[in-house]
C-alpha positions in Angstrom: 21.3 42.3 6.3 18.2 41.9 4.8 19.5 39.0 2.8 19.6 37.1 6.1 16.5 38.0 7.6 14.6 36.4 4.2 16.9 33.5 4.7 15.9 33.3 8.5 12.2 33.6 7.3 12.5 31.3 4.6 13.6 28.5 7.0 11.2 28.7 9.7 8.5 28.9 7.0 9.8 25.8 5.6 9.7 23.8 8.6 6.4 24.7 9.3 5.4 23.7 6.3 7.1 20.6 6.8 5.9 20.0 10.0 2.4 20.1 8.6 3.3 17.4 6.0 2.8 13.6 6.4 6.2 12.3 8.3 6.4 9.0 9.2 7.8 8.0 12.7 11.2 6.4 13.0 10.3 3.1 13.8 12.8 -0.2 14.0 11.9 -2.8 11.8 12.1 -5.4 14.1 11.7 -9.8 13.6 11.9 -12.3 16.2 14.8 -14.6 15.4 16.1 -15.6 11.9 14.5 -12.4 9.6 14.6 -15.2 7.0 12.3 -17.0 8.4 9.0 -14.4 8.2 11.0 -10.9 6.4 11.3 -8.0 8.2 8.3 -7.2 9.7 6.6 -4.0 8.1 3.6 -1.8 8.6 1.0 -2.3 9.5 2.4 -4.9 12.0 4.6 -3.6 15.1 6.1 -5.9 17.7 4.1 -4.5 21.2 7.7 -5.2 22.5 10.3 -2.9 21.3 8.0 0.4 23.3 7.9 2.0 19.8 5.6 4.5 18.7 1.7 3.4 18.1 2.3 5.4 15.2 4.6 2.3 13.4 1.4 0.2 13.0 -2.4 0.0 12.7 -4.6 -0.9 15.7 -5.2 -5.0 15.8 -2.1 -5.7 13.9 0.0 -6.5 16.9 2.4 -9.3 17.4 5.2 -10.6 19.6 7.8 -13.2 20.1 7.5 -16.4 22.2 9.6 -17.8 24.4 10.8 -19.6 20.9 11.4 -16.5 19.1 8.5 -17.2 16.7 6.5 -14.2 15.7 3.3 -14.9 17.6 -0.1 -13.3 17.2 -3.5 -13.6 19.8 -6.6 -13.8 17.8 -9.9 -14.7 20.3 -7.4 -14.9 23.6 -5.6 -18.3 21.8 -2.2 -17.5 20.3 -0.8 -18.2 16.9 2.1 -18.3 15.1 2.6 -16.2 11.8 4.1 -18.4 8.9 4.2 -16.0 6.3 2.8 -12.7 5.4 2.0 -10.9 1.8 2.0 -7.6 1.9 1.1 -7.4 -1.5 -1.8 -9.4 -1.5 -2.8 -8.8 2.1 -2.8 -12.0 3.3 -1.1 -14.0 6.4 -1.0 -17.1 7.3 -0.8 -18.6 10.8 -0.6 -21.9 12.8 -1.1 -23.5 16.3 2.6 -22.3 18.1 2.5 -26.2 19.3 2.6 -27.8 15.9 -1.0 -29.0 16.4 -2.6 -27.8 13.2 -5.8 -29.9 14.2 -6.3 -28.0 17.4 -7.3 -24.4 15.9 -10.8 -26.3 14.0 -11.6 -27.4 17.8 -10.6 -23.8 19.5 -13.2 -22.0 17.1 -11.4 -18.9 16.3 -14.1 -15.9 16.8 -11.9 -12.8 14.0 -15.0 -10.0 15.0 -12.8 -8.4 17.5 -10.2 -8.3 14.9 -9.4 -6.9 11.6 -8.6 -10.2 9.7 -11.3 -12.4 8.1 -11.7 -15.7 6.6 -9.8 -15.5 3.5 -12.1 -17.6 0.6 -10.4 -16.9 -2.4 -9.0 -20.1 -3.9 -11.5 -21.2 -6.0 -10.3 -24.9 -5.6 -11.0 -25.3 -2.3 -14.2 -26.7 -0.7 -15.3 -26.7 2.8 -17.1 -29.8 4.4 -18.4 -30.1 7.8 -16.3 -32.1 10.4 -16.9 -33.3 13.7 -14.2 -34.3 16.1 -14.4 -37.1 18.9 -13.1 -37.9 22.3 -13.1 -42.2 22.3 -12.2 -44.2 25.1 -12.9 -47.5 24.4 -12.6 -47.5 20.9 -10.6 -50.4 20.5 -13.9 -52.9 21.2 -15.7 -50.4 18.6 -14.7 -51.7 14.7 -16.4 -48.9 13.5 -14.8 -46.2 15.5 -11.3 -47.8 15.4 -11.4 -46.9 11.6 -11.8 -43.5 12.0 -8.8 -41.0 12.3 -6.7 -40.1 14.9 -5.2 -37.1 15.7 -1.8 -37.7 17.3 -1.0 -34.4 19.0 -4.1 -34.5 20.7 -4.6 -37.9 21.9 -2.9 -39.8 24.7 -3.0 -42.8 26.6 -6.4 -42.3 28.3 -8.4 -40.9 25.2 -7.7 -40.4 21.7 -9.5 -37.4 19.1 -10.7 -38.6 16.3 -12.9 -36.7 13.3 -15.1 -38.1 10.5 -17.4 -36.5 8.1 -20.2 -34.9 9.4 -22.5 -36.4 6.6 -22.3 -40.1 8.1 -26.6 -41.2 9.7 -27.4 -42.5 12.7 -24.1 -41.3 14.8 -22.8 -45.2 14.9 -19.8 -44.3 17.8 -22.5 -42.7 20.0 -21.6 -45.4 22.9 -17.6 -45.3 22.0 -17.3 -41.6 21.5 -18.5 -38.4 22.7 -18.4 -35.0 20.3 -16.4 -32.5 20.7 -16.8 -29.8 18.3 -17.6 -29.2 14.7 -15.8 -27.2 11.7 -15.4 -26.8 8.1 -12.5 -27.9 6.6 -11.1 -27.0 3.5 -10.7 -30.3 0.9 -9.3 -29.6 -2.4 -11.1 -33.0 -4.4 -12.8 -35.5 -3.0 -10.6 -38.8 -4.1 -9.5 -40.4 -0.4 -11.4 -38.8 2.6 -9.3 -39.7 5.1 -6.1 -38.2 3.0 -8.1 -34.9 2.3 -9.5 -33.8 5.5 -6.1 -34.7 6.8 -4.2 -32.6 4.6 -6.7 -29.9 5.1 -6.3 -29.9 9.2 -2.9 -29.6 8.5 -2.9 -26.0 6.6 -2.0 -23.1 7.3 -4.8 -20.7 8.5 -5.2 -18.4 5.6 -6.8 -14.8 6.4 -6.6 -11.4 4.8 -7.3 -7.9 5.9 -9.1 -5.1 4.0 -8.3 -2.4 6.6 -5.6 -0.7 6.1 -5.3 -0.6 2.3 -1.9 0.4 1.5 -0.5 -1.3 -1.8 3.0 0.4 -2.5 5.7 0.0 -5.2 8.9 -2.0 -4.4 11.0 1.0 -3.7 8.3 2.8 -1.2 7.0 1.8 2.2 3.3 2.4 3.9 2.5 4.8 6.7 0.4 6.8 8.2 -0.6 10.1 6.3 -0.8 12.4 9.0 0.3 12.2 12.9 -3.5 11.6 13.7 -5.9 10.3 11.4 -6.3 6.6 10.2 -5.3 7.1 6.7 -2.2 5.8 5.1 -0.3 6.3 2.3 3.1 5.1 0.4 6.0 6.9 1.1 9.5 6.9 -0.9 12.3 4.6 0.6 14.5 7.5 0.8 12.0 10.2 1.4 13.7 10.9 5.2 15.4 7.5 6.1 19.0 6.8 5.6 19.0 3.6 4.7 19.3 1.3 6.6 19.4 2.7 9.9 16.1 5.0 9.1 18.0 8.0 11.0 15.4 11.1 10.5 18.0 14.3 9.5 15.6 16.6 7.9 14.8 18.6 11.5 18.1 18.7 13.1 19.7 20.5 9.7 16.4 23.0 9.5 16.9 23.2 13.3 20.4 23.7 12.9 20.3 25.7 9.8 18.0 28.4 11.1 20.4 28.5 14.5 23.0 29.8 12.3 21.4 32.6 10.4 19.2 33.7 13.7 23.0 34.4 15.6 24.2 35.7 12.3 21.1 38.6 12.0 21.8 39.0 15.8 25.0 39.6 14.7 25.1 41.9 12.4 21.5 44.1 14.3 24.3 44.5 16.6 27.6 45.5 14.8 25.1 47.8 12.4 23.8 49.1 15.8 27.4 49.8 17.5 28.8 52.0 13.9 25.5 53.9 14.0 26.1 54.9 17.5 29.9 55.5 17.0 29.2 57.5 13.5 26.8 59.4 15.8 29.3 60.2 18.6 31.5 61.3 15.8 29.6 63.6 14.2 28.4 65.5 17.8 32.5 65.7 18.3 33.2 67.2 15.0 30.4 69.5 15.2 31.4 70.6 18.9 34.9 71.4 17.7 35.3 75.1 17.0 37.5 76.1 13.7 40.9 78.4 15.1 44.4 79.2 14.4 45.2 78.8 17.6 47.1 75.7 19.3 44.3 73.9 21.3 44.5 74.8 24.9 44.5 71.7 26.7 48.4 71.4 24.8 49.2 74.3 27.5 50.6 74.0 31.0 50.5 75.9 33.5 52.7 78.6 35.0 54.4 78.0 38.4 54.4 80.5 41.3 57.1 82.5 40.7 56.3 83.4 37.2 52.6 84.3 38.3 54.2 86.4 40.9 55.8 88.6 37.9 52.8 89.7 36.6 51.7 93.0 37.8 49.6 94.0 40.2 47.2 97.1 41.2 45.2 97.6 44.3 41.8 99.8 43.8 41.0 102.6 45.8 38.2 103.2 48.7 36.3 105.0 45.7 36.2 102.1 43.6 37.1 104.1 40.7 38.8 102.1 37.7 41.2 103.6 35.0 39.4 103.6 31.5 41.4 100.8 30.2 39.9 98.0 32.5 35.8 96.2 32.7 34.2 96.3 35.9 33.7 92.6 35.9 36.1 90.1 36.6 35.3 87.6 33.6 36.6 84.9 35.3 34.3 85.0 38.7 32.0 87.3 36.5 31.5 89.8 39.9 32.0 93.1 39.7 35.2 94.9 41.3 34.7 96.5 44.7 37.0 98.9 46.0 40.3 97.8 47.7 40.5 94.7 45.9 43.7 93.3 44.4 44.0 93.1 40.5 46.6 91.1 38.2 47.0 92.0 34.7 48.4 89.7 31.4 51.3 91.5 30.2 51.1 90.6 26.9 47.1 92.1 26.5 46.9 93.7 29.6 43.2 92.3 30.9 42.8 92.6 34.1 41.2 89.6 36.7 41.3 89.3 40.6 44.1 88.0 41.6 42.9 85.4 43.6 41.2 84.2 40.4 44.0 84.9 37.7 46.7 82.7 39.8 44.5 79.7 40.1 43.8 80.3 36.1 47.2 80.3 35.4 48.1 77.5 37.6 46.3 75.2 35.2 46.7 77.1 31.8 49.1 80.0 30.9 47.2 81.8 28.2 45.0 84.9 28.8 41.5 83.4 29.6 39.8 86.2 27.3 41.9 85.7 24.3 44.0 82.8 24.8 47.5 85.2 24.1 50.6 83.0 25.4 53.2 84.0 27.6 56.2 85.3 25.5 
């Protein structure tokens, strides 16, 4: 018995200590269309669309799918598309969703609201300062109609063009108005044209610092606790079955602990029940007087006409009793009175009132005194 209250204990101990242990939530990992195209998408991103726990990623890294099932993400209220992500290196890369590279240097992408920044790591790059124009009558302008156009955001009525920023005096002033400014990276500085081009055509590189969570291959990030902002790696098969990521470890304690409660209620219960009977027992075995004789309740009674054969005396108006008989009936327990009727046992001659002999022997033929049986 003992045995299973420990066990009982044991459990519930270890799922409290459990409990207060860093569990990750079961989250789906989720990707908008081909997975191939961008991986599985992992902590700390989520997809705001599958209603899963905040818990499955970090504030800010937030993303969705388009109406083209492209992993999108909304930096400065403009949206992007995510082209690839490094986990390793904490890095993503994103694009304009309408394949118009060009367009995010004109949008100026404000990151403080969010917890990416300008990623400046490649030594090899160099930033120069471009401006982009909106031309209308360029075509009468020689000087302007050299300068590079930007398909995806021209059309018939204007076109966008950009030059260096470093060019005096401003010569498409009457042609052109500006539009913006913004640096763009340039790797050497053999063709301009070719270079900036090449360089408004990139990827948007940018990194995060916050959360730092570099893991092996065979573990995954999370959160440390249920509430704090810290994270930490966690073994692949720590609770998830791969790959559906089922979480088993509370049903079976849950479970287990079920068991073993209705087994101690169990056995409290049967230990209970042989106490009480042993107890029962014992008052019946103690109650039960050692004789020789047969137990009385094997007697029967005697009928009418038997009863009728044992004799009878009638006392007289004195009262006065022969030596041989009490003056209490033991039956009733009064006292005789004169004129009352008397009926003996033949067999030890004790004497009882009549009335109260025949209902005696009616239900038991021995001698209520000493038990003696009829012959």
């Amino acid at each position: 018995m003992s045995t299973f209250k420990i066990s009982f204990i044991f459990s519930i101990l270890l799922f409290l200590f459990h409990s207060t242990k860093s569990t990750p939530p079961i989250c789906d990992k989720k990707s908008c269309g081909n997975p191939a195209d961008l991986g599985i998408l992992k902590f700390p991103f989520q997809l705001i669309e599958e209603n899963q726990s905040d818990r499955c990623g970090y504030q800010g890294f937030e993303v969705y799918c388009n109406n083209k099932n492209q992993t999108s993400l909304t930096l400065s209220d403009s949206t992007f598309v995510v082209k690839y992500i490094s986990y390793e290196t904490q890095r993503i890369w994103i694009n304009d969703p309408k394949e118009c590279p060009p367009k995010r240097f004109i949008q100026n992408i404000n990151l403080d609201d969010s917890p990416f920044s300008w990623d400046d790591s490649n030594a090899n790059d160099i930033y120069e300062n471009v401006t982009f124009l909106n031309c209308t009558n360029f075509a009468k302008d020689p000087i302007v109609n050299n300068l590079p156009t930007i398909p995806c955001l021209s059309n018939d009525k204007y076109s966008i063009m950009y030059t260096l920023s470093s060019i005096p005096n401003n010569p498409w002033n009457k042609s052109c108005h500006e539009i913006g400014f913004a640096m763009v990276p340039v790797q050497d500085d053999s063709g301009q044209n070719m270079v900036i081009w090449n360089g408004l055509h990139s990827d948007i590189l940018l990194r995060w610092d916050t959360p730092y969570c570099h893991c092996e291959a065979d573990q995954f990030c999370g959160f440390s606790t249920d509430t704090s902002l810290d994270v930490t790696c966690y073994d692949a098969n720590y609770i998830y079955d791969r790959p559906g990521g089922k979480n088993y470890f509370f049903p079976i304690v849950w479970g287990v602990s079920a068991i073993l409660f209705f087994i101690w209620i169990a056995l409290s219960v049967y230990k209970n029940r042989m106490a009480q009977d042993n107890n029962q027992q014992s008052q019946t075995i103690t109650n039960i007087e050692p004789s020789n004789r047969e137990p009385p309740w094997f007697m029967f009674g005697l009928d009418h006409s038997r009863i009728e054969q044992y004799p009878k005396i009638q006392l007289a108006e004195s009262g006065q009793l022969p030596k041989s008989i009490d003056n209490v009936c033991s039956i009733c327990l009064s006292e005789y009175k004169p004129m009352e009727t008397l009926r003996s046992i033949p067999q030890c001659n004790h004497h009882f009132h009549a009335d109260c002999i025949d209902v005696w022997l009616k239900m038991n033929a021995t001698c209520p005194l000493c038990r003696t049986l009829p012959e």
